[in-house]
C-alpha positions as CSV (number, residue, x, y, z in Angstrom):
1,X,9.5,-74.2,12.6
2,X,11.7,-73.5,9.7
3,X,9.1,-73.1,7.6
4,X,7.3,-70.0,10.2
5,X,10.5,-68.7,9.7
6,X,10.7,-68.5,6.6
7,X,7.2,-67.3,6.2
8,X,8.1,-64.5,9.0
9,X,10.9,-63.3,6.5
10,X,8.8,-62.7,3.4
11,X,6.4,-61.0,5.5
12,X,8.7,-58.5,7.1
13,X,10.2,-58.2,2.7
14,X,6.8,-57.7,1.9
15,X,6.3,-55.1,4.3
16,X,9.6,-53.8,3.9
17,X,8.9,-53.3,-0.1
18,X,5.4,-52.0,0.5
19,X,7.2,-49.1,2.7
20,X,9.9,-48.4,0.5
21,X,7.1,-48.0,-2.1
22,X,5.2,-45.9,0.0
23,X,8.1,-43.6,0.5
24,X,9.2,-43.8,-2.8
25,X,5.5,-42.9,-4.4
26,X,5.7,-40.0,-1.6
27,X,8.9,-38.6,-2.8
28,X,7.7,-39.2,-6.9
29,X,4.9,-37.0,-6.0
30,X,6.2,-34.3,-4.0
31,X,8.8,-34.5,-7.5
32,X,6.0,-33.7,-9.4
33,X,4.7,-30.7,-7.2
34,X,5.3,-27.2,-9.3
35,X,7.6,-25.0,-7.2
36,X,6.7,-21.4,-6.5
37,X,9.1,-18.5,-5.3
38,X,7.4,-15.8,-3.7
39,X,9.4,-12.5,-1.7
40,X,8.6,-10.4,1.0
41,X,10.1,-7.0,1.7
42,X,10.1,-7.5,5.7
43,X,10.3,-10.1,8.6
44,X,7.0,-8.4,9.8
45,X,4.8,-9.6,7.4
46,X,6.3,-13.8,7.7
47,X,3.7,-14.8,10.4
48,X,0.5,-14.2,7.7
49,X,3.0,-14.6,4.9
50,X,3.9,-18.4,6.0
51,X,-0.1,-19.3,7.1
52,X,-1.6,-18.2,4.3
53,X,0.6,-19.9,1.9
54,X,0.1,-22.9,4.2
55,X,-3.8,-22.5,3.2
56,X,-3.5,-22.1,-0.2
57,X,-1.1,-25.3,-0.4
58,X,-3.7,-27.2,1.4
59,X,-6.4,-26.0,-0.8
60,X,-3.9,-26.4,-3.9
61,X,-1.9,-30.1,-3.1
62,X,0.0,-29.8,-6.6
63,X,2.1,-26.7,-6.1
64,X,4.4,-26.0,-3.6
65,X,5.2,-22.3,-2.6
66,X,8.8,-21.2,-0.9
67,X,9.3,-17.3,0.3
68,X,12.1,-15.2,1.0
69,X,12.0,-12.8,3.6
70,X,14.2,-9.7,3.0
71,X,15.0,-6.6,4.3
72,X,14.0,-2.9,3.5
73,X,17.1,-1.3,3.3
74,X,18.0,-3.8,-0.3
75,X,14.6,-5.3,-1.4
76,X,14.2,-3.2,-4.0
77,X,17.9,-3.2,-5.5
78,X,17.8,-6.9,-4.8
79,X,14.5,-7.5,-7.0
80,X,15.7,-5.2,-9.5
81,X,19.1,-7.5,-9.9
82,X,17.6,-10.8,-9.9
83,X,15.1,-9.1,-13.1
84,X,18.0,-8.1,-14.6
85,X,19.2,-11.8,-14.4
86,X,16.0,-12.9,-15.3
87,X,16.1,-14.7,-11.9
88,X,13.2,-13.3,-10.4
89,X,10.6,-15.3,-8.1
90,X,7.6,-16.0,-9.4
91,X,5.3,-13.5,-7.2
92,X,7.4,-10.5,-5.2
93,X,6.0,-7.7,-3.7
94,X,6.2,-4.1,-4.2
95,X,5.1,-0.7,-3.5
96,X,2.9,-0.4,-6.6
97,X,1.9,2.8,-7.3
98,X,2.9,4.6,-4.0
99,X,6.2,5.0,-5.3
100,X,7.2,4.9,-8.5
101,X,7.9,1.1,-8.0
102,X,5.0,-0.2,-10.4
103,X,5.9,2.5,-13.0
104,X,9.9,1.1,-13.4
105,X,9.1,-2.3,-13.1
106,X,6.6,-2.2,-16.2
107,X,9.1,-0.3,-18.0
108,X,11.4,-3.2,-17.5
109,X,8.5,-5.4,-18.5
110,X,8.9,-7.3,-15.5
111,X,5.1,-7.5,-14.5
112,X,2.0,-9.9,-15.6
113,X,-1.1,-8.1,-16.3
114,X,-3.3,-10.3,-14.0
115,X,-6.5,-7.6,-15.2
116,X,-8.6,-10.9,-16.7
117,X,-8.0,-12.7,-13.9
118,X,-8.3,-11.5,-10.9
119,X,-11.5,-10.7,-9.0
120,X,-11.4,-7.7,-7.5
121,X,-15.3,-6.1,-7.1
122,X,-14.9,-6.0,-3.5
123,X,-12.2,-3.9,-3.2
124,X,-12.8,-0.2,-3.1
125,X,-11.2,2.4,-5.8
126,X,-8.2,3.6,-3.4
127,X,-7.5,0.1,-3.2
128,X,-7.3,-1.2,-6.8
129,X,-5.2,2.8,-7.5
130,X,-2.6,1.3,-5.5
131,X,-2.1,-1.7,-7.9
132,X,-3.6,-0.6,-11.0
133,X,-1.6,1.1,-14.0
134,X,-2.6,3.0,-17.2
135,X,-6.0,0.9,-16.6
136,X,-4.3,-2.2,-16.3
137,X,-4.2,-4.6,-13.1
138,X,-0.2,-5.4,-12.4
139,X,-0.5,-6.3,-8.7
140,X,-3.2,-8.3,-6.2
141,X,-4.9,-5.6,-4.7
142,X,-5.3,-5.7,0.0
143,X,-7.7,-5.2,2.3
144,X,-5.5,-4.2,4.7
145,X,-5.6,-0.2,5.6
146,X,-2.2,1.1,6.0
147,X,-1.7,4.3,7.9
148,X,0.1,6.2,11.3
149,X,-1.0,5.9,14.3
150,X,0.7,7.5,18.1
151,X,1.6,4.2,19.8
152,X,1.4,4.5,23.9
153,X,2.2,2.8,27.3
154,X,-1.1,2.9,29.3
155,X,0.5,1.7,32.2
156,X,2.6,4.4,31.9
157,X,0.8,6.5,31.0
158,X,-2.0,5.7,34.0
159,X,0.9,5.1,36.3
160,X,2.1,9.4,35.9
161,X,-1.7,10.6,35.1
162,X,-1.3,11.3,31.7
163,X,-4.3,11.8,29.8
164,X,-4.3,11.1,25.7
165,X,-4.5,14.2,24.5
166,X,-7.8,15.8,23.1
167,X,-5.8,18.5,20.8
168,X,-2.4,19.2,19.1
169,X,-1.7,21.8,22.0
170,X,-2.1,19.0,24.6
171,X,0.0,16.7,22.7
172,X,3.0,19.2,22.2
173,X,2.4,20.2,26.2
174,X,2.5,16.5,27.1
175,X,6.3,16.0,25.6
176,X,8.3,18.0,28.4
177,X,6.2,16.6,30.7
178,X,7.4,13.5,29.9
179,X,10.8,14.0,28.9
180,X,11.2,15.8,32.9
181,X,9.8,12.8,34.2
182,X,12.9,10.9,32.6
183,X,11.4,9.0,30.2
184,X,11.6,9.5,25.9
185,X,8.3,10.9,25.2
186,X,8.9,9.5,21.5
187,X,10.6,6.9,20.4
188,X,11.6,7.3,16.8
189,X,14.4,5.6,14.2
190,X,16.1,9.2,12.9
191,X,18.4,7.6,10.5
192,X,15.4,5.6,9.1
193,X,13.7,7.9,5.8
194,X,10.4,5.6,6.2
195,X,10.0,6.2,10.1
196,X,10.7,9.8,9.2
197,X,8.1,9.9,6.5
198,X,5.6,8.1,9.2
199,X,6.3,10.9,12.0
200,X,6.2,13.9,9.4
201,X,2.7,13.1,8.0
202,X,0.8,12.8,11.0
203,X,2.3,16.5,12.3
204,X,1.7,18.2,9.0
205,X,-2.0,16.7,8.9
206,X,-2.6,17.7,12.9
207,X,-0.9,21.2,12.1
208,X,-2.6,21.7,8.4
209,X,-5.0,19.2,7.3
210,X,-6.2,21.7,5.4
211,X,-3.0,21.5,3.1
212,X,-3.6,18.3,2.2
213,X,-6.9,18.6,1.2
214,X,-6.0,21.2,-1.5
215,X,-2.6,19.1,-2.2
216,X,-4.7,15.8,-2.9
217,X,-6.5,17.7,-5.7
218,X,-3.4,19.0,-6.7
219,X,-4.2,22.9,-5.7
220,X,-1.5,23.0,-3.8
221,X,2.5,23.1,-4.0
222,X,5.1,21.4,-1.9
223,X,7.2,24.4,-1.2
224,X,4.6,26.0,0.5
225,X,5.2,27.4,4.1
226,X,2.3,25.2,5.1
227,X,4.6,22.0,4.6
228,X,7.8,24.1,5.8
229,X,6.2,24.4,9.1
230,X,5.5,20.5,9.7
231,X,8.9,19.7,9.3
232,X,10.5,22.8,11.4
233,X,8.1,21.4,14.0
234,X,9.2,17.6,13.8
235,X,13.0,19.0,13.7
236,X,12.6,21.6,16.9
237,X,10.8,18.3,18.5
238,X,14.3,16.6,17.9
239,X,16.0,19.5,19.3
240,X,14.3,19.4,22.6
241,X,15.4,15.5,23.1
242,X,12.0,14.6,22.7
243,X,12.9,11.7,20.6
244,X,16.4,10.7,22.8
245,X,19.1,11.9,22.9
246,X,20.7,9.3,20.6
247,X,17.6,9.3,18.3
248,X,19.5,10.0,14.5
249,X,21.7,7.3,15.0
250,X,18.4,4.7,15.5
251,X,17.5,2.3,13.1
252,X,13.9,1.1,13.0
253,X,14.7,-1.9,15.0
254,X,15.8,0.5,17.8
255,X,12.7,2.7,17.5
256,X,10.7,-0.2,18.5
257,X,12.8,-1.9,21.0
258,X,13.0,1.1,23.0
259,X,9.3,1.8,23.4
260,X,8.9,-2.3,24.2
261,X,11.4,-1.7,26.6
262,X,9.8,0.9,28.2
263,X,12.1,3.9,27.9
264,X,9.8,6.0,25.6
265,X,6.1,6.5,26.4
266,X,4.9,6.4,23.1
267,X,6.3,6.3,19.5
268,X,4.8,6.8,15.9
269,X,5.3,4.1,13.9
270,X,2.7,2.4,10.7
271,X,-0.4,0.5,11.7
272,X,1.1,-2.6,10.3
273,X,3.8,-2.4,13.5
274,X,0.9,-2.4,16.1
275,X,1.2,-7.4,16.0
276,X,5.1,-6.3,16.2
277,X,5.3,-4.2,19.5
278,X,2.9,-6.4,20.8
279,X,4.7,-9.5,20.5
280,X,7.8,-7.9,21.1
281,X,6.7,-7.0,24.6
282,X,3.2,-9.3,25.4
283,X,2.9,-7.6,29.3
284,X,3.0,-4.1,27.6
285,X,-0.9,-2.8,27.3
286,X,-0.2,-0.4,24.4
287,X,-2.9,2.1,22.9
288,X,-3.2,4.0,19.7
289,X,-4.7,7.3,18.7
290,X,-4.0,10.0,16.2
291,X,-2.5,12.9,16.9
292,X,-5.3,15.3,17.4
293,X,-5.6,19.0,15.1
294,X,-6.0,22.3,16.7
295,X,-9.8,22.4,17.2
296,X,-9.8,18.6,18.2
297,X,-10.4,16.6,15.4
298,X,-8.5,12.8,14.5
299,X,-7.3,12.9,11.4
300,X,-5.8,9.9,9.9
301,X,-3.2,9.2,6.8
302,X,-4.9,6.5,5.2
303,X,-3.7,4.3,2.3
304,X,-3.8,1.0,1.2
305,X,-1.3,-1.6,1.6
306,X,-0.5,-3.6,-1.8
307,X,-0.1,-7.2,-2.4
308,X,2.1,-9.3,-4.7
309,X,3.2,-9.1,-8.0
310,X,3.8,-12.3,-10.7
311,X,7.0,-12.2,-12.4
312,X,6.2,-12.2,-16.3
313,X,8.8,-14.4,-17.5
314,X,7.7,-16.8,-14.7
315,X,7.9,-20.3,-15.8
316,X,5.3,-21.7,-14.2
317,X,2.1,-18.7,-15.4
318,X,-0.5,-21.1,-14.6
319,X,0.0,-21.7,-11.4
320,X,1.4,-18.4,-10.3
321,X,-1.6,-16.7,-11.4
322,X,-3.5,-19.3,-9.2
323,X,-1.6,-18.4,-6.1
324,X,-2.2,-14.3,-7.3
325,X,-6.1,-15.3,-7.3
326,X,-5.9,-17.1,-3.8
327,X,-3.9,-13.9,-2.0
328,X,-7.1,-11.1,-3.3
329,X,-9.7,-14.0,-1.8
330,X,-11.3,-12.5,1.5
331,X,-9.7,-15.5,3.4
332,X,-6.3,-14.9,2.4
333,X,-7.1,-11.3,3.5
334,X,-8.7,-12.2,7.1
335,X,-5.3,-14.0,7.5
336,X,-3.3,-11.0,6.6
337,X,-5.1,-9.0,8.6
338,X,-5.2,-11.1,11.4
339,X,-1.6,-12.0,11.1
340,X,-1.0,-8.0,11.5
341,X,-3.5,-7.2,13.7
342,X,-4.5,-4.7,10.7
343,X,-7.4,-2.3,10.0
344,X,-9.8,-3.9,7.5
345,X,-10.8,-2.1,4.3
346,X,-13.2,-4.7,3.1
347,X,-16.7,-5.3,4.7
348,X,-16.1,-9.0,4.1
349,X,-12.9,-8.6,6.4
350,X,-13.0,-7.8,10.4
351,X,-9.7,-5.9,11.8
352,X,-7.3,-8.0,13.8
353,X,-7.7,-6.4,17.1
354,X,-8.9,-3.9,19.5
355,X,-5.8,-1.9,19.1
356,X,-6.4,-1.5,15.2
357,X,-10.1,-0.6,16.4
358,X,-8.3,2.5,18.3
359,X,-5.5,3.4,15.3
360,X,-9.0,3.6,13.1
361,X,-11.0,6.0,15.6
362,X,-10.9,9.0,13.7
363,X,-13.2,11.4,11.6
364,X,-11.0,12.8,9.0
365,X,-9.3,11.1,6.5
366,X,-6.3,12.5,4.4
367,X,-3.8,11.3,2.1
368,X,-0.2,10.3,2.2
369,X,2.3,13.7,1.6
370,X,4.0,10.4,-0.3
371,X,1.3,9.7,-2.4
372,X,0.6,13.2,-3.4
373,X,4.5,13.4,-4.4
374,X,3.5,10.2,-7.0
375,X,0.9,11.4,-8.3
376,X,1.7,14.9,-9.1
377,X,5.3,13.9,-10.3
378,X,6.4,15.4,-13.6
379,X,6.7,13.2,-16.1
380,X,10.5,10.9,-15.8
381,X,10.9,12.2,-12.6
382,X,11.4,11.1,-9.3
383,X,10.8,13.8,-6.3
384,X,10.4,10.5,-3.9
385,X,13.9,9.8,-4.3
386,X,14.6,13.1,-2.8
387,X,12.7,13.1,-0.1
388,X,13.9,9.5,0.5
389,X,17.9,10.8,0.2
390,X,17.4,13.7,2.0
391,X,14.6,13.7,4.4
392,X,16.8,11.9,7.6
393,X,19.3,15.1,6.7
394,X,16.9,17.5,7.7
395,X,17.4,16.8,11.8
396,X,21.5,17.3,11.4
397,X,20.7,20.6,9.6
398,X,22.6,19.5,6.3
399,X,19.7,19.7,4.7
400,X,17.1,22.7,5.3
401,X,13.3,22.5,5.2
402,X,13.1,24.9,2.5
403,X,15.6,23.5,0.3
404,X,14.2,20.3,0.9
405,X,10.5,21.3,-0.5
406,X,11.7,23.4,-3.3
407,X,14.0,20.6,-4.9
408,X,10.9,18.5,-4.4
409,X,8.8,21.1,-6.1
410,X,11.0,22.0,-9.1
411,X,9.8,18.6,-10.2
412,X,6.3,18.6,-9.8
413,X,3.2,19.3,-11.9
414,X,-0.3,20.6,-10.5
415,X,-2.7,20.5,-12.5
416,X,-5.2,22.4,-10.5
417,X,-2.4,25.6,-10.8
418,X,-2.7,27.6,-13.4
């Protein structure tokens, strides 16, 4: 009897030892994984952010990846600080060359050229612009089109017998119509410069696409009355109430809690918000089209979103530049756009939903009034961070339109004007 005792107790040791090993084996070799930071500028993208770093961990056992999530309002001055401190995380994102993000971070040689590593034939030549500079690839390009799009309650809007409009006059007719029926006709974040950029380009291209065309080549100027127009059109819209009226002191959490709560019938917001408003109300059928020109045409802002950066004074290269390969895969796209219900810019990739299907139903594409700022910018200067300063000012009247587009100008170059 004593002796099946005894023999009981060295069995439960043994087992005891043989767990303890176990466990400590586990913990030796989670010890030994390589630890990857990576940021993200908004809480948006965290969904596809957190499963396709779950992917590439499974793919890639030996390297564990944290993120960060941040906010808008500090990423960048955040990003900038921790470079400074030569704290940075191993991969961050950034605007590339949208803004003249890409341009100051290589001057503060924060960037890896990832150009002989990444794989990047399937991505088209807007794509790669966005994260290539002076020839050189600083950034993992996306398949994931961003652009504007006029978000809208079909309920509501089947409910009162509205019809989506077919031109720009039946869009601006539609607004008192809804505004007398009670309701905001447009929901919009007027103390956000972003949401104000994402409202003002799809009124100047309804009103004059034709602007932009000669813009893009660089055949046209900023101050010109063209642009004036656009913006004395999305101000008198703010004048009517047709935005609330509480509208400039909205942040862009506000701009899309008030359409998911049903007090504005539509709002116009970036295509990368359309998994957002859905989530945030799931019994809310929404719809999406682009606000229509004059003769009845959809034309749409399009540019691409950018990916991630690696930190050049990383201290783990190797495997930073093996998570930077992962994220331009067409997987690790499918997931991103999934994960945003996005449009698709790759062949390889299908768009998240039927609602980016309807954000993409248009026949004339245009670029970003943003954009064209970048890339007709004189050299060491910054006409973004005007328009970013100053742009929210123009619906309290302390800033004018005019004065707006001619301190823009006055530092621009076009080289298609003699």
């Amino acid at each position: 009897m004593k002796r099946n005792i005894v023999l009981v107790v060295l069995c439960l040791f043994a087992l005891g030892q043989l767990a303890a090993n176990g466990t400590s084996e586990a913990k030796t070799t989670e010890q030994k994984k390589v630890v990857l930071t990576i940021w993200e500028h908004t809480p948006q993208f965290e969904a596809p952010l957190v499963k396709t770093l779950d992917r590439f961990m499974a793919l890639n056992p030996d390297i564990k990846v944290e993120y960060e999530i941040k906010t808008p309002d500090n990423y960048l001055s955040l990003l900038t600080t921790a470079i400074q401190a030569g704290e940075a995380p191993d991969l961050f994102w950034q605007h590339g060359t949208a803004t003249n993000d890409m341009e100051n971070l290589m001057k503060q040689g924060a960037l890896m050229d990832l150009t002989s590593y990444l794989d990047v034939k399937k991505y088209s030549a807007m794509s790669m612009g966005k994260v290539t500079y002076n020839g050189k690839i600083y950034q993992t390009p996306a398949a994931t089109i961003d652009t504007r799009a006029v978000y809208y309650n079909k309920n509501l809007f089947a409910k009162m017998g509205w019809k989506v409009p077919k031109n720009f006059a039946e869009f601006e007719a539609l607004l008192p119509v809804i505004k007398n029926a009670g309701i905001i006709p447009i929901s919009l974040a007027g103390r956000d410069g972003w949401n104000t950029l994402f409202i003002f380009e799809p009124i100047l291209a309804a009103t004059h696409p034709d602007w932009i065309q000669e813009a893009d080549k660089g055949k046209a100027k900023i101050d010109d009355p063209r642009v004036i127009d656009a913006m004395n059109k999305m101000i008198d819209w703010g004048k009517k109430g047709y935005y609330g009226s509480m509208f400039m002191g909205v942040d862009e959490a506000g701009q899309y809690l008030s359409f998911s709560k049903e007090q504005a019938a539509m709002t116009v917001a970036g295509s990368w918000t359309a998994d957002t408003l859905s989530k945030n109300n799931p019994s809310m059928s929404i719809g999406a089209f682009q606000m229509p020109t004059a003769d009845g045409r959809k034309p749409i802002v399009l540019t691409y979103a950018a990916g991630f950066s690696v930190y050049s004074k990383t201290a783990h290269p190797k495997e930073a530049v093996r998570l930077a390969k992962y994220l331009t895969t067409v997987e690790s796209q499918q997931i991103w756009v999934n994960g945003l219900g996005a449009i698709s810019g790759l062949k390889e990739v299908k768009s998240g939903s039927e609602l980016a299907n309807e954000i993409a139903d248009a026949n004339l594409e245009l670029e970003s009034f943003y954009n064209i700022m970048v890339r007709y910018h004189s050299p060491d200067q910054s006409p973004t961070k005007i328009w970013e300063e100053d742009d929210t000012k123009l619906f309290s009247g302390a800033v004018d339109p005019k004065g707006l587009v001619s301190s823009i100008d006055a530092l621009m170059t076009y080289p298609g004007i003699k």
